[in-house]
C-alpha positions, -999 to 999 in steps of 0.1 A, spaced: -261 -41 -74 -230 -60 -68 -216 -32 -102 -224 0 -83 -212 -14 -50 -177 -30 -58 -174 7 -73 -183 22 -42 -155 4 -26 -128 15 -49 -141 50 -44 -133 44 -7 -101 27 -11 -87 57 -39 -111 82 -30 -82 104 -23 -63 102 -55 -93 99 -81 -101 136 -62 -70 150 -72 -71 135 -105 -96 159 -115 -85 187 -98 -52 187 -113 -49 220 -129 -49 233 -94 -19 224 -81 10 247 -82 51 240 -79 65 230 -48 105 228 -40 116 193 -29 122 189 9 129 165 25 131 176 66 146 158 94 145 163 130 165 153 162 133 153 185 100 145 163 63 138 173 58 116 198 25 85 194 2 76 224 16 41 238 2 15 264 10 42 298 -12 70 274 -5 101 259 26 116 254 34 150 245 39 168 212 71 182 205 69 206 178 102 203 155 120 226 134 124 214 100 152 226 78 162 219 43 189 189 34 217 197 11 208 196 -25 223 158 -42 222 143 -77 193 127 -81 194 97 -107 171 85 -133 178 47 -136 169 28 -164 139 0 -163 154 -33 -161 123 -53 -172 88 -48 -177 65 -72 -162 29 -76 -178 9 -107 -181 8 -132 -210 -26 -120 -224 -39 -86 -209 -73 -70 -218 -80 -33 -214 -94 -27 -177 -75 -55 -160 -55 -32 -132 -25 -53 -135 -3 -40 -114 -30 -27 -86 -9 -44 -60 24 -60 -62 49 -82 -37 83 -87 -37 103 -109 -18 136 -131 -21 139 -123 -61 101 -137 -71 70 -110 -78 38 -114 -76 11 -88 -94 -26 -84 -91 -48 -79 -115 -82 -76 -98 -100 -66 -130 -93 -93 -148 -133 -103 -162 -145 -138 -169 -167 -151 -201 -199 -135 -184 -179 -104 -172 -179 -105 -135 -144 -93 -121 -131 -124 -105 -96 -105 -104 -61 -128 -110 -26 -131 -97 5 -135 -116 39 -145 -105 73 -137 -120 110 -147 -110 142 -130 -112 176 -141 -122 204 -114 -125 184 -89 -146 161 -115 -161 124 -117 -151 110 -146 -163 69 -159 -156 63 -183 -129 31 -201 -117 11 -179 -97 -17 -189 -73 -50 -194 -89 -84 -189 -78 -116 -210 -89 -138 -187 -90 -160 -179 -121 -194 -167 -118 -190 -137 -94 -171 -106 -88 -147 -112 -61 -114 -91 -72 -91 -117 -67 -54 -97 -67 -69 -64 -54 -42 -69 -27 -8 -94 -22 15 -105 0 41 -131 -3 70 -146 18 90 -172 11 70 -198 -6 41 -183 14 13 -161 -5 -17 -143 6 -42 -129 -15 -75 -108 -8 -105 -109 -29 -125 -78 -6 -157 -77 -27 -162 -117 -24 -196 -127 -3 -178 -141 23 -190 -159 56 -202 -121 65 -222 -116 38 -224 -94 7 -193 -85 -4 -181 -89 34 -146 -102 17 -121 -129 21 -84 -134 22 -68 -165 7 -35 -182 18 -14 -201 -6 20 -224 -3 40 -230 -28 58 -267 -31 78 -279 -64 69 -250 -76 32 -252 -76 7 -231 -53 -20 -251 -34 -44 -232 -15 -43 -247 21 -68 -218 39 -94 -192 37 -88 -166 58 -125 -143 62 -140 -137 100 -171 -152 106 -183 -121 122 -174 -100 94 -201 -73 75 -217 -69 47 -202 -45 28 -167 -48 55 -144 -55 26 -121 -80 45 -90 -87 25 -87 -49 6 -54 -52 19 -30 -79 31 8 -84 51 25 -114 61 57 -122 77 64 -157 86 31 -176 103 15 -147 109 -10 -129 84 -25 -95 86 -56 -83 64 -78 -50 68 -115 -46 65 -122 -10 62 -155 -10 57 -169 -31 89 -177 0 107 -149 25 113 -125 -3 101 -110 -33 115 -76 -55 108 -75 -91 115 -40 -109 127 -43 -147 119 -13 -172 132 -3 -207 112 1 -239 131 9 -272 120 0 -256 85 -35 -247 100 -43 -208 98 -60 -196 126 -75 -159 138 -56 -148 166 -61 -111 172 -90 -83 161 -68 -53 159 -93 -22 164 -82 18 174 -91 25 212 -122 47 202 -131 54 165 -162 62 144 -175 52 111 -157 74 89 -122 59 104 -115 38 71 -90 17 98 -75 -10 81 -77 5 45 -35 -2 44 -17 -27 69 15 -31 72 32 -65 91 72 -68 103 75 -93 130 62 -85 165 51 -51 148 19 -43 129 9 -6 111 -30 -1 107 -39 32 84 -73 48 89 -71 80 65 -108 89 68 -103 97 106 -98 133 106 -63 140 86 -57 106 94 -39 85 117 -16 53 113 -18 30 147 10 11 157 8 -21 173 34 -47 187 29 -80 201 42 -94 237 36 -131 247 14 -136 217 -9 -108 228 -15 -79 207 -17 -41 220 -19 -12 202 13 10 214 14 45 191 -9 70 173 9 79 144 -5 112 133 15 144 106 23 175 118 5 207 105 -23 188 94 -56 190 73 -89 175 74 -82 159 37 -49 150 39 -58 113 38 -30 106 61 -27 63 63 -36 58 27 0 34 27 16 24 51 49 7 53 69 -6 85 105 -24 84 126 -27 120 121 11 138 114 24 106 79 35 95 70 55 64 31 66 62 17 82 29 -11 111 35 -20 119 -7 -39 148 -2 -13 169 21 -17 204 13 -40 197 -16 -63 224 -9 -30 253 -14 -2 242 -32 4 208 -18 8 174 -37 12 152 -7 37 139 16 53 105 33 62 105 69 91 90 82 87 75 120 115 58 139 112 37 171 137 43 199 128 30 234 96 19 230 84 55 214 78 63 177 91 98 165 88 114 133 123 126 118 114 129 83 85 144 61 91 137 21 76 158 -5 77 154 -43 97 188 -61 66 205 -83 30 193 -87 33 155 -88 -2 147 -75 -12 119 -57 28 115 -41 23 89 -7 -8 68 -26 17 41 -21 50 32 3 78 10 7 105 6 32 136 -10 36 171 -11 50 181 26 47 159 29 19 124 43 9 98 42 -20 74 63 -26 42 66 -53 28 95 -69 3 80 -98 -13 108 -109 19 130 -111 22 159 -137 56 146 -148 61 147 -189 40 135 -205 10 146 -181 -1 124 -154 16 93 -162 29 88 -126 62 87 -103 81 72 -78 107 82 -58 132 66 -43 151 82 -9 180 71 9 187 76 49 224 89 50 239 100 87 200 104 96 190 120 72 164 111 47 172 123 9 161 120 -25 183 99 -46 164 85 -76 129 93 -99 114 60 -110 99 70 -142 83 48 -174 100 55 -209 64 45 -227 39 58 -202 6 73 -215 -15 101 -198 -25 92 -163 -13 53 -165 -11 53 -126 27 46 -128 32 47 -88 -3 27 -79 17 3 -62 57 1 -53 75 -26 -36 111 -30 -24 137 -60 -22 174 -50 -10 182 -26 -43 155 -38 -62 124 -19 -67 90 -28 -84 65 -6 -99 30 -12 -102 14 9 -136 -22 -3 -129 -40 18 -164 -68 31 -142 -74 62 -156 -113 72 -155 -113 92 -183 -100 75 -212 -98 32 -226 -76 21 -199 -49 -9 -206 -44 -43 -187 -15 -22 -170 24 -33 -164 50 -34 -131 81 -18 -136 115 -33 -122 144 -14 -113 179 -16 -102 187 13 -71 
């Protein structure tokens, strides 16, 4: 039972993007664009809906686009085939930290690890990495990280927690003279059986975001530190929603602002949220323009400042489309969209993963038909006098079909990490690898 069901839930979470996988040969070229706009889509705030504006979008100037070369591979010490290292990745003030979530005991049950890594200059070098105690049951430790500081959060969503079967759990870590000790256990009480609490995680300072897209339509959970005591502070739910929402399947967490993805709700939507006087309300709808029923849009989310970037997979998937990423930008209060990237040809899956930063933007395609077939992309784009361009493809030199290059990406200053997670269904897959680059 707990087999077929912690396979339903990976079905959920990359339902999208095992779709496309086998649909493939149907996806024809595409020019890159990347389109900006002076007056974008407006979200529905606190004071209700506001209107659409519908937005001309025009081509940017064509740019050289580098290729830069990988600066280290990161893989564990001892991999086995099937480990989906490099599912999820964090990266923050020069350390790394890589989940493996398929990472089997002696008796096989997928209790999932972490790993940590360190960089100096251009050196990666392994570091201790939080641990979890947890033989005996499949709990996918490492399907989703975060980490801050000496501050690490890690979900295991398939782990029988205080809900129930597989209701899921999140698990905070700190990190003193360089060793982890895990101070909390972060899981609802009122969570659901089958809610999946902890398929993905944020954190930012002493608060703590994790998503629960299963418990009904979805639900994300803010939880605040206090005297080094973690507490729930805030259910973060959409204003109406329904059981296909998938709410909470990607959160994002900067400050007093929080991103919530629910792709199975229609196209999809991505809700915005910010926090006043340590109350949290949801303040914009975030929702693509032109949109489809399968686009998947909320599948990644990313937030940094005013900046938002929102990954819908399946974009166009049904024509000639390979997916998209949305750039949104706050001014006054109101989040517009002034950018929509797309991938130049068939590179399938492009948005199954984001990152954001300071002027800059990352962007997954796994199951892109780059050469050799399917191995996977990333992109990297760079805002310059408001406009959002294409300046670098993230590629591996020793990538086999379908690796899942692009599974996960993550961005410090002009450092960028890849996750290669080897998931493809239809062949042996390997323990998998993260990528580091210099931008």
């Amino acid at each position: 039972m707990k087999q077929w069901s912690a396979s339903r839930r990976r079905i959920l979470r990359y339902g999208g993007i095992l779709a496309a996988i086998g649909a493939a040969g149907c996806v024809g070229d595409r020019s890159d664009r990347e389109t900006d706009a002076a007056d974008g889509e407006k979200g529905t705030n606190d004071t209700g809906p506001q209107t659409e504006t519908p937005e001309d979008a025009d081509e940017t100037e064509e740019i050289e686009v580098d290729e830069p070369a990988i600066v280290a591979e990161l893989t564990p010490e001892s991999g086995e085939s099937g480990d989906r290292f490099g599912t999820a990745i964090a990266l923050a003030d020069g350390a790394a930290l890589v989940g493996a979530p398929g990472v089997a005991d002696d008796t096989g049950y997928r209790v999932g690890a972490a790993y940590g890594f360190e960089r100096s200059g251009d050196d990666w070098s392994r570091r201790p990495a939080p641990v979890l105690d947890h033989d005996g049951a499949d709990v996918e430790f490492g399907a989703a990280v975060a980490l801050d500081g000496d501050d690490a959060l890690v979900g295991t969503p398939v782990d029988d927690g205080p809900g129930g079967f597989e209701s899921g759990s999140a698990y905070a870590f700190e990190r003193a003279d360089g060793n982890w000790r895990r101070p909390a256990n972060l899981a609802p009480e009122d969570g659901s059986p089958g809610g999946w609490f902890g398929t993905t995680v944020a954190l930012d300072g002493t608060t703590a975001l994790a998503g629960a897209p299963g418990d009904g339509p979805g639900v994300a959970y803010a939880f605040e530190r206090s005297d080094e005591t973690w507490r729930r502070h805030a259910t973060l739910e959409p204003e109406s929603g329904d059981g296909d929402d998938r709410f909470g399947t990607a959160v994002a967490l900067d400050g007093a602002t929080a991103l919530v993805g629910a792709p199975g709700d229609g196209p999809g939507v991505a809700y915005a949220f910010g926090r006043t006087d340590g109350t949290w309300h949801q303040r914009a709808d975030l929702e693509p323009e032109g949109a489809d029923s399968a686009d998947q849009f909320g599948t990644a989310v990313a937030v940094a400042g005013d900046v938002a970037l929102v990954g819908g997979p399946r974009r166009g998937f049904a024509t000639d489309g390979a997916g998209a990423a949305y750039v949104f930008e706050r001014s006054g209060g109101d989040w517009r969209r002034r950018a929509v990237l797309e991938p130049d040809g068939d590179e399938l899956g492009f948005g199954a993963a984001v990152a954001v930063g300071d002027g800059t933007a990352l962007v997954g395609a796994p199951n892109s038909n780059s050469d050799p077939d399917g191995t996977g992309t990333a992109y990297a784009y760079e805002r310059h006098d408001d406009a959002w361009r294409r300046r670098a493809n993230l590629v591996s030199e020793d990538a086999d079909s379908a690796d899942g290059f692009g599974a996960a990406v993550a961005l410090d200053g002009t450092v960028a990490l890849v996750g290669d997670d080897a998931r493809d269904p239809g062949a042996t897959p390997g323990p998998g690898a993260a990528y580091a680059f210099e931008l």
